[in-house]
C-alpha positions in Angstrom: -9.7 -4.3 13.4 -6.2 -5.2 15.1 -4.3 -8.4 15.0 -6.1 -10.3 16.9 -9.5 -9.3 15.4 -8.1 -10.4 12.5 -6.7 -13.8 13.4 -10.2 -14.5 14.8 -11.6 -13.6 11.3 -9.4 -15.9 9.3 -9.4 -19.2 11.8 -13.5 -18.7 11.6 -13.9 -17.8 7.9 -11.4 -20.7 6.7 -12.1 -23.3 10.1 -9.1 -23.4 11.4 -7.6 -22.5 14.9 -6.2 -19.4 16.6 -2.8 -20.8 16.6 -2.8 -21.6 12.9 -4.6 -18.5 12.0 -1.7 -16.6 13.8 1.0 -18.1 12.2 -0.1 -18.0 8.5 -0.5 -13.8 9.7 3.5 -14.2 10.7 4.3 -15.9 7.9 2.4 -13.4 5.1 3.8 -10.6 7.6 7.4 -11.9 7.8 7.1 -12.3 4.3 6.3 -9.0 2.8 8.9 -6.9 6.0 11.5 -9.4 4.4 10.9 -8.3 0.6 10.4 -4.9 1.5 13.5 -4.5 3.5 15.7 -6.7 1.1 14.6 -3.6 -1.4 11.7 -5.9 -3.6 8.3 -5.1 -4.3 5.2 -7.0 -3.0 2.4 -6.8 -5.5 -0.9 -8.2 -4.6 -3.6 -7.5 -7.2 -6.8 -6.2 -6.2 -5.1 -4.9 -3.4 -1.9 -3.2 -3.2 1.6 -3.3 -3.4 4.4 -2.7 -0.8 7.7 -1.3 -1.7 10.4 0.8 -0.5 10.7 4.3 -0.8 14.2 6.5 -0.1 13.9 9.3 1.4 17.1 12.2 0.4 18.9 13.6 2.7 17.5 17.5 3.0 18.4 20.4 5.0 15.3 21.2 7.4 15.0 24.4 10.4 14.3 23.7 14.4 10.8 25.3 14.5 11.4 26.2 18.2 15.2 27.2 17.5 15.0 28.3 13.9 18.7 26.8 13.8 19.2 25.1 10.6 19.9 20.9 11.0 20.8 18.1 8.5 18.0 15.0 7.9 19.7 12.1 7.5 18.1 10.3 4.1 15.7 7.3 5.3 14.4 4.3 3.4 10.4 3.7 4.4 8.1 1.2 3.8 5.3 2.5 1.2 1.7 1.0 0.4 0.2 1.8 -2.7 -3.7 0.6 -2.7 -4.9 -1.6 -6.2 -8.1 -0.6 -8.1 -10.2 -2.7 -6.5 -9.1 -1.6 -3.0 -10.1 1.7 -3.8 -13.1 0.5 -5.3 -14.4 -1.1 -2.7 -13.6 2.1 -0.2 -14.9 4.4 -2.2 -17.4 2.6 -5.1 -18.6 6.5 -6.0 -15.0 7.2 -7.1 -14.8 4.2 -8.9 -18.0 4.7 -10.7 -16.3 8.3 -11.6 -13.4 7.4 -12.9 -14.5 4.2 -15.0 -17.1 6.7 -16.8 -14.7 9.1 -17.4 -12.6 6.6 -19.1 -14.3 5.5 -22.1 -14.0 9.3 -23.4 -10.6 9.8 -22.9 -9.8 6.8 -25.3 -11.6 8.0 -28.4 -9.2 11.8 -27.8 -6.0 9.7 -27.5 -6.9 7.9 -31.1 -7.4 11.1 -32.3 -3.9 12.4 -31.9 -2.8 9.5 -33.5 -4.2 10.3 -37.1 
């Protein structure tokens, strides 16, 4: 699905036109680049959250060279999917994880007597 797949989606699911459709996508987009770059977290639950994520400086080698070269450090944009993201991707994993869950509580009151 691209951009426009998905402006069709939301103007048919909620009635309303392309045009609208596109800029509610601009405005939720321009939001969460704004946020992000600013430094600020975007949390959406069930879903994700977006955040930004430095990057060090390191000290890396020219594979074709083998000359050693500075990396400049870098700030990124990072995506970290919710619970019920990964649910729905992957229910098996879900299912997994949520029955491996209720034994690790009764060990963790264990350790507390």
């Amino acid at each position: 699905m691209n951009k426009t797949d998905l402006i069709e989606h939301l103007a048919a699911k909620h009635e309303l036109s392309k045009a609208e459709a596109g800029r509610i996508l601009e405005t939720l987009l321009d939001a969460v680049v704004t946020t992000v770059k600013k430094g600020g977290a975007v949390s959406i639950p069930g879903f994700g959250s977006f955040k930004q994520h430095a990057r060090a400086a390191r000290n890396g080698v020219n594979p074709s060279t083998g000359a050693k070269i500075k990396i400049a450090a870098a700030k990124l944009p990072k995506f970290t999917a919710g619970a019920g993201f990964k649910a729905a991707v992957d229910p098996k994993a879900a299912a997994k994880k949520a029955a491996a869950k209720p034994a690790a509580k009764p060990a963790a009151k264990a350790k507390k007597k």
